[in-house]
C-alpha positions, -999 to +999 in steps of 0.1 A: -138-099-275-163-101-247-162-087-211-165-107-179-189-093-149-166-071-130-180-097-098-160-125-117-121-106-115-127-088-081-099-073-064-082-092-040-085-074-005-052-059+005-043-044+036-013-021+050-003-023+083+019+006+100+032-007+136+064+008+156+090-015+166+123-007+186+146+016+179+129+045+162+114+022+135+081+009+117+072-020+105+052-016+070+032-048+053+011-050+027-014-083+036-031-099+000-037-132+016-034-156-010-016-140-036+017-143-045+042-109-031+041-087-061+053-054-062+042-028-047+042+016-040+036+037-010+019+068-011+007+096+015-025+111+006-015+150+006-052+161+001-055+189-023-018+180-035-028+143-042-012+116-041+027+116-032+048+088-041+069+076-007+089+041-018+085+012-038+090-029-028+087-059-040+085-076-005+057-078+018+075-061+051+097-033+049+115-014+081+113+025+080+127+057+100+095+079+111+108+102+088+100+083+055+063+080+070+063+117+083+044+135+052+026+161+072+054+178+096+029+183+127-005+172+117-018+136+104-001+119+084-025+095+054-005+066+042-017+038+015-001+014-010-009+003-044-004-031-051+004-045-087-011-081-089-014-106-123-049-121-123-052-159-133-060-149-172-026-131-168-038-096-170-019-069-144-040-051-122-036-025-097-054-026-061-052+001-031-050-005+005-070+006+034-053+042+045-034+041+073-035+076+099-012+080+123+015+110+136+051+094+124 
């Protein structure tokens, strides 16, 4: 068994987008470009609690309440996604998203 250059299976770049719509809602997509919508898990970055699972989708845009984004009652809140991908030799990788901040 041999291993490729990491340069040769890069991640693809994926990005979240957070943006308010009418009627006490957001908006939530996770952007891969080319790929094909694969599953994937919202998190808020807790800091010295970690990680914190929020939801899970296997669809690029999703509608929330605030309150599914509001992880840190009255300060910041850190939001990402973890996107599970297949590559083209069919092996199943993981990639995270930019961090979104904002006060939900």
């Amino acid at each position: 068994m041999s291993a490729s250059p990491a340069s040769a299976q890069a991640a693809p770049p994926c990005v979240l987008s957070i943006n308010p719509v009418p009627i006490n809602t957001y908006k939530v997509q996770v952007d891969c470009g080319p790929l094909i919508p694969r599953p994937w898990d919202l998190y808020s970055d807790d800091g010295f609690l970690g990680a914190q699972f929020i939801l899970s989708s296997s669809v690029p845009v999703i509608y929330v309440s605030p309150a599914v984004l509001n992880e840190d009652e009255g300060g910041e809140d850190e939001i990402f996604a973890k996107v599970i991908y297949r590559t083209a030799t069919g092996a199943i990788r993981t990639v995270r998203t930019n961090t979104v901040h904002g006060n939900f």
